[in-house]
C-alpha positions in Angstrom: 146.2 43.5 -17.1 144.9 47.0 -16.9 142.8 48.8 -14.0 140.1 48.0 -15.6 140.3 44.3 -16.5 141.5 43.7 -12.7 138.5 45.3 -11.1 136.0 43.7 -13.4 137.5 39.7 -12.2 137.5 41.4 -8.5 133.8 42.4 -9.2 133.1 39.3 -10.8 134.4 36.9 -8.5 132.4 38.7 -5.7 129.3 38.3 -8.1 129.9 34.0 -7.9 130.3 33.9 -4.7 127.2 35.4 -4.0 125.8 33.2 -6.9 126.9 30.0 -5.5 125.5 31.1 -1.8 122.2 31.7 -3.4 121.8 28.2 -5.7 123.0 26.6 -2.3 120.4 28.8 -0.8 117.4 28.1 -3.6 118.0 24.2 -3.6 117.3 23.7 0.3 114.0 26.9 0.0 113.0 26.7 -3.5 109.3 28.7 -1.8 111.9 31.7 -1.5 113.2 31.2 -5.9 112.1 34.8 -6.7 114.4 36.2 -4.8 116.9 34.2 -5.1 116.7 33.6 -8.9 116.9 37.5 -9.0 120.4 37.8 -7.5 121.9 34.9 -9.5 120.6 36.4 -12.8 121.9 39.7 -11.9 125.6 38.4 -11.1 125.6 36.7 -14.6 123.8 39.1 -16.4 126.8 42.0 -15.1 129.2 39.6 -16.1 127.5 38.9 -19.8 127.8 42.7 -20.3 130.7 43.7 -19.2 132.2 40.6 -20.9 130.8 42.5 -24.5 132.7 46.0 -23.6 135.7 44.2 -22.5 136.3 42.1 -25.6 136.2 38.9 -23.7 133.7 36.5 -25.9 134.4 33.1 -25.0 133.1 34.4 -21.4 130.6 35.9 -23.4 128.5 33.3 -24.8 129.0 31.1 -21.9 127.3 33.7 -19.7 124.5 34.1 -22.3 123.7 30.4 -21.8 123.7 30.7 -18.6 121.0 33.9 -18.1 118.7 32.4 -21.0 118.4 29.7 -18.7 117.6 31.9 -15.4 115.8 34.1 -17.7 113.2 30.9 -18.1 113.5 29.9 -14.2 112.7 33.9 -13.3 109.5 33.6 -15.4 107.9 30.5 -13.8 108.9 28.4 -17.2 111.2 26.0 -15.1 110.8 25.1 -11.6 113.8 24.3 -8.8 115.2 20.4 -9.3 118.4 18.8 -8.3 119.5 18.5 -11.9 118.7 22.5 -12.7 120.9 23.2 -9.6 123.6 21.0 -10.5 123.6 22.5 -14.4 124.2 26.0 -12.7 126.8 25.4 -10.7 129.0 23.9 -13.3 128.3 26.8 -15.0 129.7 29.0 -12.1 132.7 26.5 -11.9 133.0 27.1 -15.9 132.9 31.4 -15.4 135.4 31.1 -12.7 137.8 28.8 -14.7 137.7 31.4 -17.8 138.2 34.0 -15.1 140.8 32.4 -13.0 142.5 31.7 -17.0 141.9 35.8 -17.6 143.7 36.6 -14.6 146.7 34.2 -15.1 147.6 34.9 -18.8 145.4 37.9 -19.8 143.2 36.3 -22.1 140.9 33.4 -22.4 142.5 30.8 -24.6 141.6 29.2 -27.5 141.9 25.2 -26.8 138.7 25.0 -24.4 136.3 24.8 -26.8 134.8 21.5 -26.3 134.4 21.7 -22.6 132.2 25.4 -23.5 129.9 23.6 -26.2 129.6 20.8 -24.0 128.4 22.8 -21.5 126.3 25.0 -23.2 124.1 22.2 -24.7 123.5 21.0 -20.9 122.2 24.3 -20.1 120.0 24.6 -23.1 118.8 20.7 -22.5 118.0 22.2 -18.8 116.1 24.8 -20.3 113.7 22.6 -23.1 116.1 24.0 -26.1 117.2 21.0 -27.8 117.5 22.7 -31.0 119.3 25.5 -29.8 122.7 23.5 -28.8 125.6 25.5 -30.8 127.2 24.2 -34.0 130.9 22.7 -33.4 133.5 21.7 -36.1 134.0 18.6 -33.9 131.3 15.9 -33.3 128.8 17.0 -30.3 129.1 14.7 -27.1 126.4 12.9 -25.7 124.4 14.7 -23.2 122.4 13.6 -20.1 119.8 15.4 -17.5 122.2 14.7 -14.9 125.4 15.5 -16.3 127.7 15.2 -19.4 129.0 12.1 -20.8 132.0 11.9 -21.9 131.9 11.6 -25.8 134.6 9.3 -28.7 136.2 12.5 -29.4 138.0 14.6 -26.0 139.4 17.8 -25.5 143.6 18.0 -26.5 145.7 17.3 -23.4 146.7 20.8 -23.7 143.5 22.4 -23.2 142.2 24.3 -20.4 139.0 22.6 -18.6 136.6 25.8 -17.4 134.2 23.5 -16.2 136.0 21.4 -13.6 137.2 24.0 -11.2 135.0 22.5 -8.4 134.4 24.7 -5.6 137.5 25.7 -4.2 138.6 27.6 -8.1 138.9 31.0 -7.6 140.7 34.1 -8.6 143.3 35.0 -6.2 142.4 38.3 -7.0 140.2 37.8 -3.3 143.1 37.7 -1.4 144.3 40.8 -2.3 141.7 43.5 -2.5 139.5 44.6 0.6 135.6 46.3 0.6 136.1 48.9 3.6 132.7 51.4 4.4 133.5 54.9 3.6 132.8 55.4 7.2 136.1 54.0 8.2 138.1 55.7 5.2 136.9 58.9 6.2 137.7 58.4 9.9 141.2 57.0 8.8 142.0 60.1 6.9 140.5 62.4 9.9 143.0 60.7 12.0 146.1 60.7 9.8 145.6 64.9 9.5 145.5 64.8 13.4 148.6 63.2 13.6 150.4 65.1 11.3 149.2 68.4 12.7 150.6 66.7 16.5 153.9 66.2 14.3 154.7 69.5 13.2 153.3 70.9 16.7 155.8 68.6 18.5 158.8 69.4 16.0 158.6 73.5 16.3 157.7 73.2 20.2 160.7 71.3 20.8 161.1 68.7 24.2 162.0 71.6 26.2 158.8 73.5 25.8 156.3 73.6 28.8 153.9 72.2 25.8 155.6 68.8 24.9 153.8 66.4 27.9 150.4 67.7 26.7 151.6 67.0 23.0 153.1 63.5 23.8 149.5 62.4 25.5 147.5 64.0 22.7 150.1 61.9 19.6 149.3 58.8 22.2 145.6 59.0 21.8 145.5 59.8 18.4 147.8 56.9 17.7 145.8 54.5 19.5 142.4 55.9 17.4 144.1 55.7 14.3 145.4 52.1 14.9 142.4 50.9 16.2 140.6 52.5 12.7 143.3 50.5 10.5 142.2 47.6 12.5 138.9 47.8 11.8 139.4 48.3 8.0 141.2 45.1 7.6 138.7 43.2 9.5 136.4 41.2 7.3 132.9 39.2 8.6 133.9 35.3 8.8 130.5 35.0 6.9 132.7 36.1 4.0 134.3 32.5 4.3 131.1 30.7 5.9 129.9 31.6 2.2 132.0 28.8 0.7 130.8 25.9 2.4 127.2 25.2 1.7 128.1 24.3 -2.0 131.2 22.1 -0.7 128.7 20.2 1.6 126.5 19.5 -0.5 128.8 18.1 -3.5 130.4 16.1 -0.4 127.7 14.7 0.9 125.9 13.8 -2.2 129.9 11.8 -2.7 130.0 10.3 0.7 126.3 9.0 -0.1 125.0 11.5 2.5 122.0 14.1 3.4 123.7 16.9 4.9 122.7 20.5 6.0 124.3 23.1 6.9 123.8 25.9 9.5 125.4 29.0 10.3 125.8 31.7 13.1 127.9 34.3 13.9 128.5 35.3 10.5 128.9 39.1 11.5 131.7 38.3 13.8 134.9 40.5 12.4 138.4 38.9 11.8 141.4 40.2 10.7 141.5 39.6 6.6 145.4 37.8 7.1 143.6 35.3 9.7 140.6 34.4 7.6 142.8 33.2 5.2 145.2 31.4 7.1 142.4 29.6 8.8 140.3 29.0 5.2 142.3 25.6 5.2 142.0 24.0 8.5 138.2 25.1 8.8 138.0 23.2 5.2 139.4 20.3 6.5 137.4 20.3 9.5 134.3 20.6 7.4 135.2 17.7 4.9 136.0 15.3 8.5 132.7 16.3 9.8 131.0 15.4 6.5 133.2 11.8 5.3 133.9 10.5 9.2 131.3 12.4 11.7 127.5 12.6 10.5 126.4 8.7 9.3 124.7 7.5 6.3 120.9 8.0 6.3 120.1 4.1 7.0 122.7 4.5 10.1 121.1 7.5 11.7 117.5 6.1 11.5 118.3 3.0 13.4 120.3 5.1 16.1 117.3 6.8 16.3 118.1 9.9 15.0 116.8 11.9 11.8 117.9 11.2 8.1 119.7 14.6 7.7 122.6 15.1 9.6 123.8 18.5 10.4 126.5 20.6 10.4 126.8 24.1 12.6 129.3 26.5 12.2 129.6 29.0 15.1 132.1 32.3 15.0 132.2 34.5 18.5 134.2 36.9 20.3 135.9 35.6 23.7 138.3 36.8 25.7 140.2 39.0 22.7 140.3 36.5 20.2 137.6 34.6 17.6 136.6 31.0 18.8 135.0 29.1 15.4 133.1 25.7 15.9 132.5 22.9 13.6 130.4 20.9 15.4 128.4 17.5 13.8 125.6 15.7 15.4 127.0 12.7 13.8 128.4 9.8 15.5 131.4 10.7 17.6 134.9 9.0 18.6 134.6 6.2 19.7 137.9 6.3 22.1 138.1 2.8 22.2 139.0 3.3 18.3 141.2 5.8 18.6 143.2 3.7 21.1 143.6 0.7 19.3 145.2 2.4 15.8 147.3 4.1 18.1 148.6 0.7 20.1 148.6 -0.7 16.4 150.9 2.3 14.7 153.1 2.1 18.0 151.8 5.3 19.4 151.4 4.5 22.6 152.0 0.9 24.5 148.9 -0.9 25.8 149.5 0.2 29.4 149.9 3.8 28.5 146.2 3.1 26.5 145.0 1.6 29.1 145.7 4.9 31.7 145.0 7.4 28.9 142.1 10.0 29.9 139.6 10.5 27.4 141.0 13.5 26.7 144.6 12.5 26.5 142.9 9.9 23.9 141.4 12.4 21.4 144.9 14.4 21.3 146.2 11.1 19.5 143.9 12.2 16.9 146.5 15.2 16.1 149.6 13.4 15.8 151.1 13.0 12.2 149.8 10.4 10.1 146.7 9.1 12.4 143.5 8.0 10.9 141.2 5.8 12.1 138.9 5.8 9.1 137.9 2.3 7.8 138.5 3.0 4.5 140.4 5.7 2.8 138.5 7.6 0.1 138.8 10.4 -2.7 137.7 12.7 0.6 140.0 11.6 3.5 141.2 8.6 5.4 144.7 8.5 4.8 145.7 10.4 7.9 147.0 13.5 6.3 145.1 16.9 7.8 144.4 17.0 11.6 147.9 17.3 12.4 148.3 20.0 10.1 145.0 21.6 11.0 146.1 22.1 14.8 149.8 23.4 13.1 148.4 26.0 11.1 146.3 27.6 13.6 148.9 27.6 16.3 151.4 29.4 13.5 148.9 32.5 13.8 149.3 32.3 17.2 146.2 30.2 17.6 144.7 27.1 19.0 142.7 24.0 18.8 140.1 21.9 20.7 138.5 18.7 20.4 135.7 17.5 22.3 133.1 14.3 21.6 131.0 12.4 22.3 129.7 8.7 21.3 126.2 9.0 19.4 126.0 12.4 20.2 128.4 14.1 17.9 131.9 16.2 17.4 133.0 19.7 18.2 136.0 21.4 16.8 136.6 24.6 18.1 139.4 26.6 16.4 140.7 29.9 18.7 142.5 32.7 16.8 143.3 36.2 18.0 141.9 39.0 16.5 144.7 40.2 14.3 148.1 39.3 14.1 149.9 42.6 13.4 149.4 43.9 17.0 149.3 41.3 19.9 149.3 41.6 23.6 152.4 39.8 25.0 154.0 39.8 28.3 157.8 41.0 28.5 160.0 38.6 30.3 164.2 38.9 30.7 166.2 36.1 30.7 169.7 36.1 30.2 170.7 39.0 30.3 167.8 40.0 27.1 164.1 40.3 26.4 161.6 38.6 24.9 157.7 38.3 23.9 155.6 35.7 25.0 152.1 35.7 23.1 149.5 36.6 26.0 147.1 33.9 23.9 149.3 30.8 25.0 149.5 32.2 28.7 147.8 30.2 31.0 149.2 31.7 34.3 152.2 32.7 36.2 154.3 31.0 39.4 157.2 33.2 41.7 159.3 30.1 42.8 161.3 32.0 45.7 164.9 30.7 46.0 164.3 29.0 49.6 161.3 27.0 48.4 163.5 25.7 44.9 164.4 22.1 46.6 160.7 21.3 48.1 158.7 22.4 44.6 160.8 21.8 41.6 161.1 17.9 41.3 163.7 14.9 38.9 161.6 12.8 36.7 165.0 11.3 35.1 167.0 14.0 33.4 163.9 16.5 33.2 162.8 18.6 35.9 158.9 19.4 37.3 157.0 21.1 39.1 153.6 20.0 40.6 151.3 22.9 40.0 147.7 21.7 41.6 148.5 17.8 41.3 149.9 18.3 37.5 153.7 17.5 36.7 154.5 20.5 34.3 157.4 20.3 32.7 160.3 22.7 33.4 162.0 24.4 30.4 164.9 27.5 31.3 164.6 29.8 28.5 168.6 31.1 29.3 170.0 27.2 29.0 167.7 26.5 25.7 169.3 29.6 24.2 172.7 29.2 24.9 172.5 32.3 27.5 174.5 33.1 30.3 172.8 31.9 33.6 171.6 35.0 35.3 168.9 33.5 37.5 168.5 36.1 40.3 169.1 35.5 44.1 165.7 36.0 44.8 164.1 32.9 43.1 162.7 32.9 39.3 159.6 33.4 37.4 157.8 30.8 35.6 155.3 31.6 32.7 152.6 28.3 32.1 152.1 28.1 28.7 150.3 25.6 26.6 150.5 25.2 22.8 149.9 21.9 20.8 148.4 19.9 23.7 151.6 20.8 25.5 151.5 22.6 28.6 155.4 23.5 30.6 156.8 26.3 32.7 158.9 28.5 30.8 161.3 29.3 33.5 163.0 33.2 33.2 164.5 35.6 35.7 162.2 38.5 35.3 159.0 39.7 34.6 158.6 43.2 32.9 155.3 45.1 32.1 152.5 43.1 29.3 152.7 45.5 26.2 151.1 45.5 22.8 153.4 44.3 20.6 153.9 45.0 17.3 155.1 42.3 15.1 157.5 42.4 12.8 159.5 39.7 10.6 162.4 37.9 11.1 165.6 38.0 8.6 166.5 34.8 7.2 169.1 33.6 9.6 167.0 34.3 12.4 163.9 32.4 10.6 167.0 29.5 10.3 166.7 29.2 14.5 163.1 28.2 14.0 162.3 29.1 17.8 160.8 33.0 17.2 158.2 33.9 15.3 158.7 37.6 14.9 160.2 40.7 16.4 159.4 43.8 18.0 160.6 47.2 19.0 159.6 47.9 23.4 158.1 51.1 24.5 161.6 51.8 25.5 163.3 51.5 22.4 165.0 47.7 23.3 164.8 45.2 20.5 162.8 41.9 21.5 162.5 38.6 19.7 158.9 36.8 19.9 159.3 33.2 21.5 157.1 30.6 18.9 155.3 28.6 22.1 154.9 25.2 20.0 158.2 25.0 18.9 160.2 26.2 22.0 158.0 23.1 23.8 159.3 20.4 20.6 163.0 22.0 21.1 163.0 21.4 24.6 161.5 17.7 23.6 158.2 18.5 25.6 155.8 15.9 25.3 152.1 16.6 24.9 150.9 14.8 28.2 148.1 16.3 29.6 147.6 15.1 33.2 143.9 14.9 35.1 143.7 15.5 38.8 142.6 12.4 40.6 138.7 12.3 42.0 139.8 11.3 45.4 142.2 14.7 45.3 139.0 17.0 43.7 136.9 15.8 46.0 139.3 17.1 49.0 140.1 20.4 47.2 136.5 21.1 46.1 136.9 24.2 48.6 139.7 25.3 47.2 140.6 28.3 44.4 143.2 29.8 42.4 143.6 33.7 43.6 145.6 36.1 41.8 147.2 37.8 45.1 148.4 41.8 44.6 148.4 44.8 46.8 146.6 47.7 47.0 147.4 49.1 50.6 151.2 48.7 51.8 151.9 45.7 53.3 148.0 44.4 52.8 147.8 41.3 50.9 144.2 41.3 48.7 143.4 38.8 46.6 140.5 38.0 43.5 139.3 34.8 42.5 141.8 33.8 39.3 138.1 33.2 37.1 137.7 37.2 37.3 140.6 38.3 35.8 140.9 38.4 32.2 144.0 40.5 32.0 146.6 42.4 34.0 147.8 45.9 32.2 150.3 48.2 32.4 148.7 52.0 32.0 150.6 55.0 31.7 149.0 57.2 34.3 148.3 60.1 31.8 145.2 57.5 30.0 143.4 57.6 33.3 140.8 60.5 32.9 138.5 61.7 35.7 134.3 62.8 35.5 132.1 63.7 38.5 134.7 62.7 40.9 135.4 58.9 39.5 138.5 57.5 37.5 137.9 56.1 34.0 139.8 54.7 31.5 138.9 54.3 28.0 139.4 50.6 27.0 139.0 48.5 23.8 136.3 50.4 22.9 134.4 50.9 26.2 134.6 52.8 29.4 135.8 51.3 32.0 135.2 52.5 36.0 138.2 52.1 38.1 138.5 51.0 41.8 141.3 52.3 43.7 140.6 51.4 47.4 144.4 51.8 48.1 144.6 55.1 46.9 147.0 54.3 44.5 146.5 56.7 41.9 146.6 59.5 44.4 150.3 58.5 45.4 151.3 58.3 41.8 149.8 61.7 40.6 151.6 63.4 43.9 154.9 62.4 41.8 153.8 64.2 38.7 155.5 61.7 36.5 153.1 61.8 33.5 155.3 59.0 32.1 155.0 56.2 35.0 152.5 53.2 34.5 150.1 51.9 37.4 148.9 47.6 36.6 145.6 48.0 36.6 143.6 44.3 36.9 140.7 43.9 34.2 138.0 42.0 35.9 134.3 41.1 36.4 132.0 39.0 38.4 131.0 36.5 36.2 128.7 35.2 39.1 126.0 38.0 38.7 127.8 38.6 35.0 128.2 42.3 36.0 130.1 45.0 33.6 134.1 44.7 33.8 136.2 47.2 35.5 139.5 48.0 36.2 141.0 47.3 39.4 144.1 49.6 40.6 146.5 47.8 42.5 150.6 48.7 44.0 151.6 45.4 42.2 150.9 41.5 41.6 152.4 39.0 43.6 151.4 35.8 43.2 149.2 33.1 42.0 148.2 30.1 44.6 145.8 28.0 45.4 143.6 28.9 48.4 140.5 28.5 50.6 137.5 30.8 51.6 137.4 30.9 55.4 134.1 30.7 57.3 132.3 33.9 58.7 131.7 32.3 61.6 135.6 32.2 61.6 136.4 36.0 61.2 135.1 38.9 63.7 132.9 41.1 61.6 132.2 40.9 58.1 135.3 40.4 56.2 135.7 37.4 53.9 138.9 36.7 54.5 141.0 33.2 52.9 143.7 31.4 53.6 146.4 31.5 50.6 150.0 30.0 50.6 148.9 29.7 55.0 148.7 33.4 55.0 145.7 35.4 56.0 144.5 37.0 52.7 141.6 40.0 52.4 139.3 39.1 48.9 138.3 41.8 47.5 134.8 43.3 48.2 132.0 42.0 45.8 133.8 39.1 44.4 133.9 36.6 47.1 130.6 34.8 45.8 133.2 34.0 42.9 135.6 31.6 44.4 135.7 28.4 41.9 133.5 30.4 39.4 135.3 31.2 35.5 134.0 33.0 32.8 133.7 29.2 31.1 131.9 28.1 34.4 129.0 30.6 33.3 129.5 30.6 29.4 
């Protein structure tokens, strides 16, 4: 195809999807048709005239059709039914099958001819014009208000059926072209003239020149603009996919024997363009579930008490650096006691295991393979075939899943995804001897096992060792002995990085911790792909080479199970005083210590980012300005070195007990994570709160003691 033919199927694919957003639209608020009808007849009136110019005819008269019937709904001739809605949208299924067919092959083919004339009598039935329905060499088929009959005569095997692409026809051409504001062009371009200006300053200066540190900070910032810029360009609004579901609802539901609607927010919430279409399947699949097994038929919801129309919600919002999507139903919820039984029946679990099984440890039965628990399996689902691969295709792009219900109430489905997938925050950790990523998504916390405390902690369930963290066994896996490594555990103790993917959460035991970087992620080669435990690579800040650990399938290599333990009530009743801190200096040999709910991250700054204005430290992060606290005087020692290229960990916090602004927190360096308890003021001489962590006296840092047992979900 030429330039031209491929930007007129991009255009024109843009054009249906807003067409099939607005019939969707005009069916459920016919009072707002003029509007509405407007914007459909434009999208297949620019289609209809472009189709002339271009040479394409069969698209031609099918789009003629289809505007001489708008044209009669525009005017007031024809008012908003079922059947008039129905008529349209298989004429949008019919433009995008030509379209799809131009793309493909170049042309429109010859054989379809039926399934055209068929459909152009509906639409001039619709529209009053019996006498108008287009001569045929072949017999005409029979046609009804509701639909088309099949006639004795049908289309050659060979031919291609425009009509019956269904909703989820399209041209692939969407996956490859992006709408980005000139704004963001122009700022990209800015950026890249910066950068090459910093280049040729930096090559003719030379690394000797007094010039080269002011140089290196100035590339750094433009570097960090100009990535952030490409960043924005490829992110698209998930409204962009939201935009496919009202017509798939409704043709569902009217299937299922259903009365659906749909509602939407969020829609303005940016993702990466890669993401939304890795996650366009599992959120279909979610949507179909909530339609065929979650809301009830009409008779079933009045006698529970509850409206006719069930609804679907889907939610998109920012949290914590990544995209959380809902699907949530008010329909009828799990019942557990279900979900238990077809899993003692397929041999899942054995009745005493069912019988122990949490409610949440029940509904992660609903991801394993092959598990269904529908009555009856139907031309929408029920034969056990998606959740499993819902939960496996988020978690490839780095991503996870939740499940949460509730009987009579409804279902939520909440799918988390970062924001982009070609940079990632990851933490750095050594083990044998070399590095490797771990995704700072699937991080749930870290443990320092000192050597002297290895025989009390770690724990022998059979061949597999534990460790109790808080009253949970957590499963131990050494990343050195998975790999085949040499055993380089140091003399000191080890590290252990919590991570949870797939409903599994173990210890991923290593002998170092290095600095959290932003990664960049690049592919693997084929033999490394072979291994099946990374799922990328990456070059470090200091030029080293390091492979990125896939979480879910180090856990299934290791044969972790997905057993997710609850804390007994008789042990959260004795610990409702205790807390998680993250424990750190920031005055030698002064142990300080926040509330774990406060911190949302732990970087590593080079020392030339933090900038300075009327007498307070800044730093400029993700897009806002962030005030830093340095009570130890930490940035005072590291500036008397004049080393531009040393770090300082800086601990990215707020109070989400008065939900305060975030700041930055300077600190010498982390050192633990424990459980602990606030002591009484009555307790301490003058005015300090002060707790007790790991039996040692520990200062909580001013302003956040009020936050002990809080977390940002706590006050979502």
């Amino acid at each position: 195809m030429d330039d031209l033919t491929q930007e007129f199927i991009a255009e024109s694919q843009d054009g249906l999807d807003r067409m099939e957003r607005c019939l969707t639209e005009l069916e459920t608020r016919p009072q707002d048709s003029q509007q509405l009808v407007g914007e459909i007849f434009r999208a297949v009136h620019t289609i209809k005239g472009t189709t002339g110019f271009l040479g394409f005819s069969r698209l031609e008269k099918l789009a003629h059709a289809g505007e001489h019937l708008l044209g009669s709904l525009r005017e007031g001739r024809l008012s908003v039914t079922e059947e008039l809605i129905s008529g349209l949208l298989r004429l949008l299924d019919g433009l995008r099958g030509i379209l799809s067919l131009i793309e493909e092959t170049g042309g429109e083919g010859t054989r379809a001819s039926d399934e055209d004339t068929a459909l152009i009598a509906e639409l001039a039935m619709l529209n009053g014009d019996e006498h108008e329905t287009p001569h045929h060499d072949k017999a005409a088929p029979v046609i009804s208000i509701k639909g088309v009959e099949e006639a004795a005569e049908t289309a050659p095997a060979e031919a291609v059926p425009a009509a019956s692409g269904g909703p989820s026809s399209g041209s692939s051409s969407g996956d490859k072209t992006l709408r980005i504001d000139v704004e963001v062009l122009n700022r990209m371009m800015n950026l890249v003239g910066e950068l090459v200006l910093t280049r040729n300053q930096m090559l003719q200066s030379g690394v000797e020149s007094t010039n080269f540190p002011e140089l290196a900070r100035r590339l750094d910032s433009v570097t960090a603009d100009l990535r952030e810029t490409v960043m924005q360009a490829r992110m698209q609004p998930v409204g962009n996919l939201f935009g496919k579901f009202p017509r798939m609802v409704r043709d569902l539901a009217r299937t299922c024997g259903r009365d659906v609607r749909i509602e939407f927010s969020g829609q303005e919430t940016g993702l990466d363009k890669s993401l939304l279409e890795a996650i366009k399947d599992p959120l279909t699949h979610a949507v179909r579930n909530a339609v065929d097994h979650g809301i009830e038929p009409p008779a079933d919801r009045v006698l529970a008490g509850k409206s006719a129309e069930g609804c679907l919600r889907l939610k998109a919002f920012h949290q914590s650096g990544s995209v959380v999507i809902e699907v949530a139903d008010d329909g009828a919820g799990i019942a557990i006691e279900r979900v238990l039984a077809k899993a003692v029946e397929r041999g899942l679990v054995t009745p005493e295991q069912a019988e122990e099984m949490s409610e949440r440890e029940a509904l992660q039965l609903i991801f394993l393979p092959g598990f269904s628990t529908a009555a009856a399996v139907t031309t929408v689902s029920g034969r056990g075939v998606g959740m499993d691969v819902v939960r496996a295709n988020v978690e490839k792009v780095g991503g996870s899943v939740e499940l949460e219900s509730k009987v009579g109430v409804g279902t939520t489905l909440r799918l988390r995804v970062p924001l982009t997938l070609a940079i990632v925050p990851a933490l750095v950790v050594r083990s044998g001897g070399q590095s490797f990523a771990l995704p700072q998504t699937t991080l749930v916390e870290l443990v320092y096992i000192p050597a002297r405390d290895r025989d009390k902690v770690v724990e022998h369930v059979g061949a597999s060792e534990v460790y109790r963290l808080r009253e949970r066994l957590l499963p131990m896996v050494w990343l050195d002995r998975l790999l085949g490594l040499r055993n380089s555990t140091e003399a000191h103790g080890f590290y252990m990085a919590v991570l949870e993917a797939e409903g599994c959460r173990y210890g991923l035991v290593v002998d170092d911790l290095l600095a959290p970087e932003e990664i960049v992620v690049k592919p693997l080669s084929a033999v490394l792909r072979e291994i099946g435990l990374f799922s990328g690579a990456t070059v470090l800040g200091n030029g080293t080479l390091a492979l990125i650990l896939d979480i879910a399938a180090t856990a299934a290599r290791a044969g972790v199970k997905p057993v997710l333990e609850e804390v007994e009530d008789q042990v959260v009743e004795s610990q409702q005083d205790e807390a998680a801190f993250l424990v750190f200096e920031d005055r030698a040999r002064e142990r300080t210590a926040l509330p774990l709910g406060v911190v949302e991250r732990i970087e590593s700054v080079p020392i030339s980012r933090v900038e300075y204005a009327n007498g307070r430290a800044l730093l400029q992060y993700r897009g806002e300005l962030l005030q830093l606290r340095d009570d130890g005087h930490v940035l005072d020692g590291m500036e008397a070195l004049e080393d531009e290229e040393a770090s300082v960990t800086i601990l990215i916090c707020g109070d989400p007990h008065t939900k305060t602004a975030r700041m930055g927190i300077v600190v010498r360096r982390v050192l633990d994570v424990s459980d602990g308890a606030m002591l009484e003021k009555d307790a301490v001489n003058g005015d300090m709160d002060l707790a007790l962590v790991n039996e040692r006296l520990t200062t909580i840092f001013r302003g956040f003691a009020g936050s002990v047992g809080k977390s940002w979900r706590d006050v979502a």
